[in-house]
C-alpha positions in Angstrom: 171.9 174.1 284.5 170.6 178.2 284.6 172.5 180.6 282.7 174.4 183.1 283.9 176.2 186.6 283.2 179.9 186.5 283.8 181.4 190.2 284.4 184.9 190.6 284.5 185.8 193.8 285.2 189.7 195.3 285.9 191.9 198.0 284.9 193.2 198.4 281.3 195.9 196.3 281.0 194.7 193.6 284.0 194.7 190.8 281.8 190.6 190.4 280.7 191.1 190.2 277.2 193.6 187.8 277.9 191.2 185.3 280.0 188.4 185.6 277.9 190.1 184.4 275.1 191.7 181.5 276.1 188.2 180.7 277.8 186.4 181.0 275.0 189.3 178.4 273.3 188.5 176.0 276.2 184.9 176.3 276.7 182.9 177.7 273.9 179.8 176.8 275.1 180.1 180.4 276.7 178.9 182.6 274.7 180.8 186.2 274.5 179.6 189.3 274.9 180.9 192.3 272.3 180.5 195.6 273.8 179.9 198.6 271.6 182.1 201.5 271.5 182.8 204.7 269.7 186.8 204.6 270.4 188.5 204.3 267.6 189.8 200.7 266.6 193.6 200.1 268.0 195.5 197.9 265.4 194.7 193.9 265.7 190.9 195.3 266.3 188.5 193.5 264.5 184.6 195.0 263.8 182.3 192.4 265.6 185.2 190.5 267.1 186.7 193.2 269.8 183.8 196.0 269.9 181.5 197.0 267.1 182.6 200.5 266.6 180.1 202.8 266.3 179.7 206.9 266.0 178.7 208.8 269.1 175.4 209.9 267.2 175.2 205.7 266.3 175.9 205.1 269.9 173.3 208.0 271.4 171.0 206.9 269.1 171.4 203.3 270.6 170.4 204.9 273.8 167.5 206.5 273.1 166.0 203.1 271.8 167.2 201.1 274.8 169.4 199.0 272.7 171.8 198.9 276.0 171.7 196.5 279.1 174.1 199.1 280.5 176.2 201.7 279.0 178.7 204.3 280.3 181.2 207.0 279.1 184.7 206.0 280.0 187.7 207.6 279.5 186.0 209.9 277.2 184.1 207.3 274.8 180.9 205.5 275.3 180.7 202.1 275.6 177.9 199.9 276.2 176.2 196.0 276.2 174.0 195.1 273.2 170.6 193.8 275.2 169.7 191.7 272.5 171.8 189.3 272.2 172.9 188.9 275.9 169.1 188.0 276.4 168.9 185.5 274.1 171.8 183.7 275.4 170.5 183.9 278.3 166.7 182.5 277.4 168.4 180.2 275.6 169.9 178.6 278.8 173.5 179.9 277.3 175.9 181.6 279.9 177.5 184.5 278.7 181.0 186.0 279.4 181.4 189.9 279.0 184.3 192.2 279.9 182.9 195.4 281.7 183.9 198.5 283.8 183.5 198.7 287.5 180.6 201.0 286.6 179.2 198.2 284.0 179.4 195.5 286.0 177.9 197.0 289.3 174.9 198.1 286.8 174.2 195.3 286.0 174.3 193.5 288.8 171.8 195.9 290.1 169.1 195.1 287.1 170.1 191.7 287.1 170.7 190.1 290.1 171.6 186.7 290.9 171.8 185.9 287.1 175.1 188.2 287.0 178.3 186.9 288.6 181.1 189.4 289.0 184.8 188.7 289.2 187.7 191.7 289.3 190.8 190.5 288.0 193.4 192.2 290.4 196.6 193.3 288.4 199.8 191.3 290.4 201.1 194.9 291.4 200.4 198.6 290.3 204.2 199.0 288.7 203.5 195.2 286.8 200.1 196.9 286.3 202.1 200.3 284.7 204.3 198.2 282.8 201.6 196.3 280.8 199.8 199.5 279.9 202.9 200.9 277.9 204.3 197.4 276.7 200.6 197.9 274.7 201.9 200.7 272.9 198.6 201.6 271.7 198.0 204.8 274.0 199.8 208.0 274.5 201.1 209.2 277.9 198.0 211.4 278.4 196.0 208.4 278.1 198.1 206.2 280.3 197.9 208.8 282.7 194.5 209.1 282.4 193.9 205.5 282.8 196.1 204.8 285.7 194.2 207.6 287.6 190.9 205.9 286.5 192.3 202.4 287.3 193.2 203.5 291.0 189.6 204.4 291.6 188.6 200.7 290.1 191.2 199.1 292.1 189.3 200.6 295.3 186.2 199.3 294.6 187.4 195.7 294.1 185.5 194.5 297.3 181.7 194.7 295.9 182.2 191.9 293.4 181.4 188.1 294.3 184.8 187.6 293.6 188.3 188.5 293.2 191.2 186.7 291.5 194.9 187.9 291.7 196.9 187.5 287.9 199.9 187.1 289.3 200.4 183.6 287.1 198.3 183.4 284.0 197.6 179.6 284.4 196.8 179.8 288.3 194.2 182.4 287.1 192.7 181.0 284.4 192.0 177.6 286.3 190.7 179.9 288.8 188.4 181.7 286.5 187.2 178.5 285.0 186.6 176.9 288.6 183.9 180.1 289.2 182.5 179.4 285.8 181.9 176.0 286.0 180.7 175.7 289.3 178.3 179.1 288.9 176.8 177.5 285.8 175.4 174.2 287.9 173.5 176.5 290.2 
């Protein structure tokens, strides 16, 4: 069995949190990447658990010493892959699971290759999609806005990932997100 590097990628408010957790429930063999970031924690955010927060001079620093697989500045915070541990994982014959921007994940696919498996999770419409950012209640209009713009551009580049999965039903999408695991990590 080879290892691989699972990127989902989707807009805010497409559901990623959502499948990773309930596939880390099922199948925690598959180790979970936490991505670094210097927004601030929105409440239920736990340090280590949802993002290590960090400072932007913490995070620049982090740069500079190639601490990064890939890292990006998105909606006007950084955020960014610790390499360490994803490459441990990864020597270790561990697949790993990590939720990314389009930016991210086509980054990484481009250092990585074959060993990265991407999969955008298509929101099952954009006023469902619309919805589900303000039922959050965690960001303010501007951001929203912000977002949805951002999220339009993300939803146009859906086509350059190995695959696509509509979360129209959450069961439907989970079995399909855990058929593309399963059968990824046997190759």
């Amino acid at each position: 069995m080879s290892s691989k590097l699972f990127v989902l990628s989707s807009v805010a408010g497409g559901g990623k949190s959502t499948l990773i957790r309930l596939v880390r429930e099922k199948h925690p063999q598959i180790a979970f990447s936490v991505s670094c970031t210097t927004r601030p924690p929105r409440p239920g955010d736990e340090e280590g658990v949802t993002y290590f927060f960090l400072t932007p001079e913490a995070f620049e620093r982090g740069i500079r010493e190639n601490e990064f697989l890939e890292w990006a500045k998105v909606h006007d915070h950084y955020y960014g892959t610790p390499r360490k541990y994803v490459e441990e994982c990864l020597a270790g014959g561990r697949s790993v699971i990590m939720d990314l921007d389009v930016q991210g994940a086509a980054l990484l696919k481009g250092k990585l290759g074959n060993t990265v498996v991407t999969i955008f999770i298509l929101p099952p419409s954009e006023e469902e999609w619309e919805r589900r950012l303000r039922a959050r209640g965690t960001d303010s209009e501007e951001s929203i806005m912000k977002r949805i713009r951002n999220g339009k551009q993300e939803l146009s580049r859906r086509n350059e990932f190995d695959h696509v999965i509509l979360n129209d039903d959450l069961d439907r999408t989970l079995s399909q997100l855990e058929s593309i695991l399963l059968s990824s990590e046997k190759h």
